[in-house]
N, C-alpha and C positions, 0 to 999 in steps of 0.2 A: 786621419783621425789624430787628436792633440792625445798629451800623455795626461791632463786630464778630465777626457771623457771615458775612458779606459772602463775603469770601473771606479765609480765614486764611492758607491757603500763600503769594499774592500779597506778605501784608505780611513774613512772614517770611523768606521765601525769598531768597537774597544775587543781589542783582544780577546779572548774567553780563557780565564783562569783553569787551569785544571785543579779539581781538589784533591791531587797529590801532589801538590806544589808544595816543597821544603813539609812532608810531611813529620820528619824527625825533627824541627824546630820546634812546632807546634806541640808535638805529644810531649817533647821534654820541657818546655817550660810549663804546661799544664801538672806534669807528674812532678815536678821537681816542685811545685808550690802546694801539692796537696801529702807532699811527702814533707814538708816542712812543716804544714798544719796540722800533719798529725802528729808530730812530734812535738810541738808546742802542746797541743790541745793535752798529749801524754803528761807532760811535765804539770800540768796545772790541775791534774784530776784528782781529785778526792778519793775515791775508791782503789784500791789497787789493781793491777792490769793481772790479765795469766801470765805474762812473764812474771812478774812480781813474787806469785803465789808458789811459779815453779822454783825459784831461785831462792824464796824461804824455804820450801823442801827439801831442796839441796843441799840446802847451809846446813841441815839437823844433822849433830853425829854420828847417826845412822843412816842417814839418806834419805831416798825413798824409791821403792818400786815405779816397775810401769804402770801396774794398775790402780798405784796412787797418783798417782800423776793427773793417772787419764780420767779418772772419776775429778779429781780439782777442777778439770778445764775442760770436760768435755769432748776431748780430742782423740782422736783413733792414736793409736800405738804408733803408727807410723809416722802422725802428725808431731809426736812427740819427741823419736828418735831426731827426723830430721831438723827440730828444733832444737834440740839440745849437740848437735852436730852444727848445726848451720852459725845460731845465734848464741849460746852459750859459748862454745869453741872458738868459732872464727871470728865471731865478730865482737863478742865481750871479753874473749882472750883468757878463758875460766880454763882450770884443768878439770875434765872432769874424769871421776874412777868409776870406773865400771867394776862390777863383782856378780858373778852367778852364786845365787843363797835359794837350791833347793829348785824351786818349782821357778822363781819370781825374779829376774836381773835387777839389783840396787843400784842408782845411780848418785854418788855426790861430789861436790867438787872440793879437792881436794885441798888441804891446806887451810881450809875452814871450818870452824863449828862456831855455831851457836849457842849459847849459854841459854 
């Protein structure tokens, strides 16, 4: 028997792709171009964002509590801690002062007020 009568469908037959081929190429240019579009779409928006609203809160010489915060944006207490940790702090590079007043923790960033 020649080498090919072997098996013909073998040689011709197209590969079968697995769909975890280069899966981290894929998800990252998918995420990287809707992470670019929301931050366009940010920049062009008429309304102001919750960040927006937290960081005029912020800016008042007084601050603002958590439970003003949370009432602005809808957000649980803890969505708000980690936001003002995560994105005010590390990523906007803001200082922010914390103070316990009584019952309520005031949060603002420091170095700033608002007239």
């Amino acid at each position: 028997m020649s080498s090919s009568q072997r098996n013909p469908k073998a040689r011709n037959a197209p590969k079968a792709r697995s769909s975890r081929a280069n899966p981290r190429k894929r998800k990252a240019s998918s995420k990287s171009k809707s992470v670019k579009a929301s931050v366009a779409a940010s920049r062009n928006r008429s309304t102001p964002s919750k960040q927006d609203a937290i960081l005029v809160l912020l800016q008042r010489p007084k601050g603002a509590t958590l439970p003003e915060i949370t009432e602005a944006t809808g957000w649980q207490p803890h969505s708000v801690r980690g936001f003002l940790s995560g994105v005010v702090k590390k990523k906007l590079k803001l200082k922010v002062e914390s103070r316990k007043d009584g019952r309520d923790r005031t949060y603002r960033i420091k170095g700033r007020t608002s007239s």
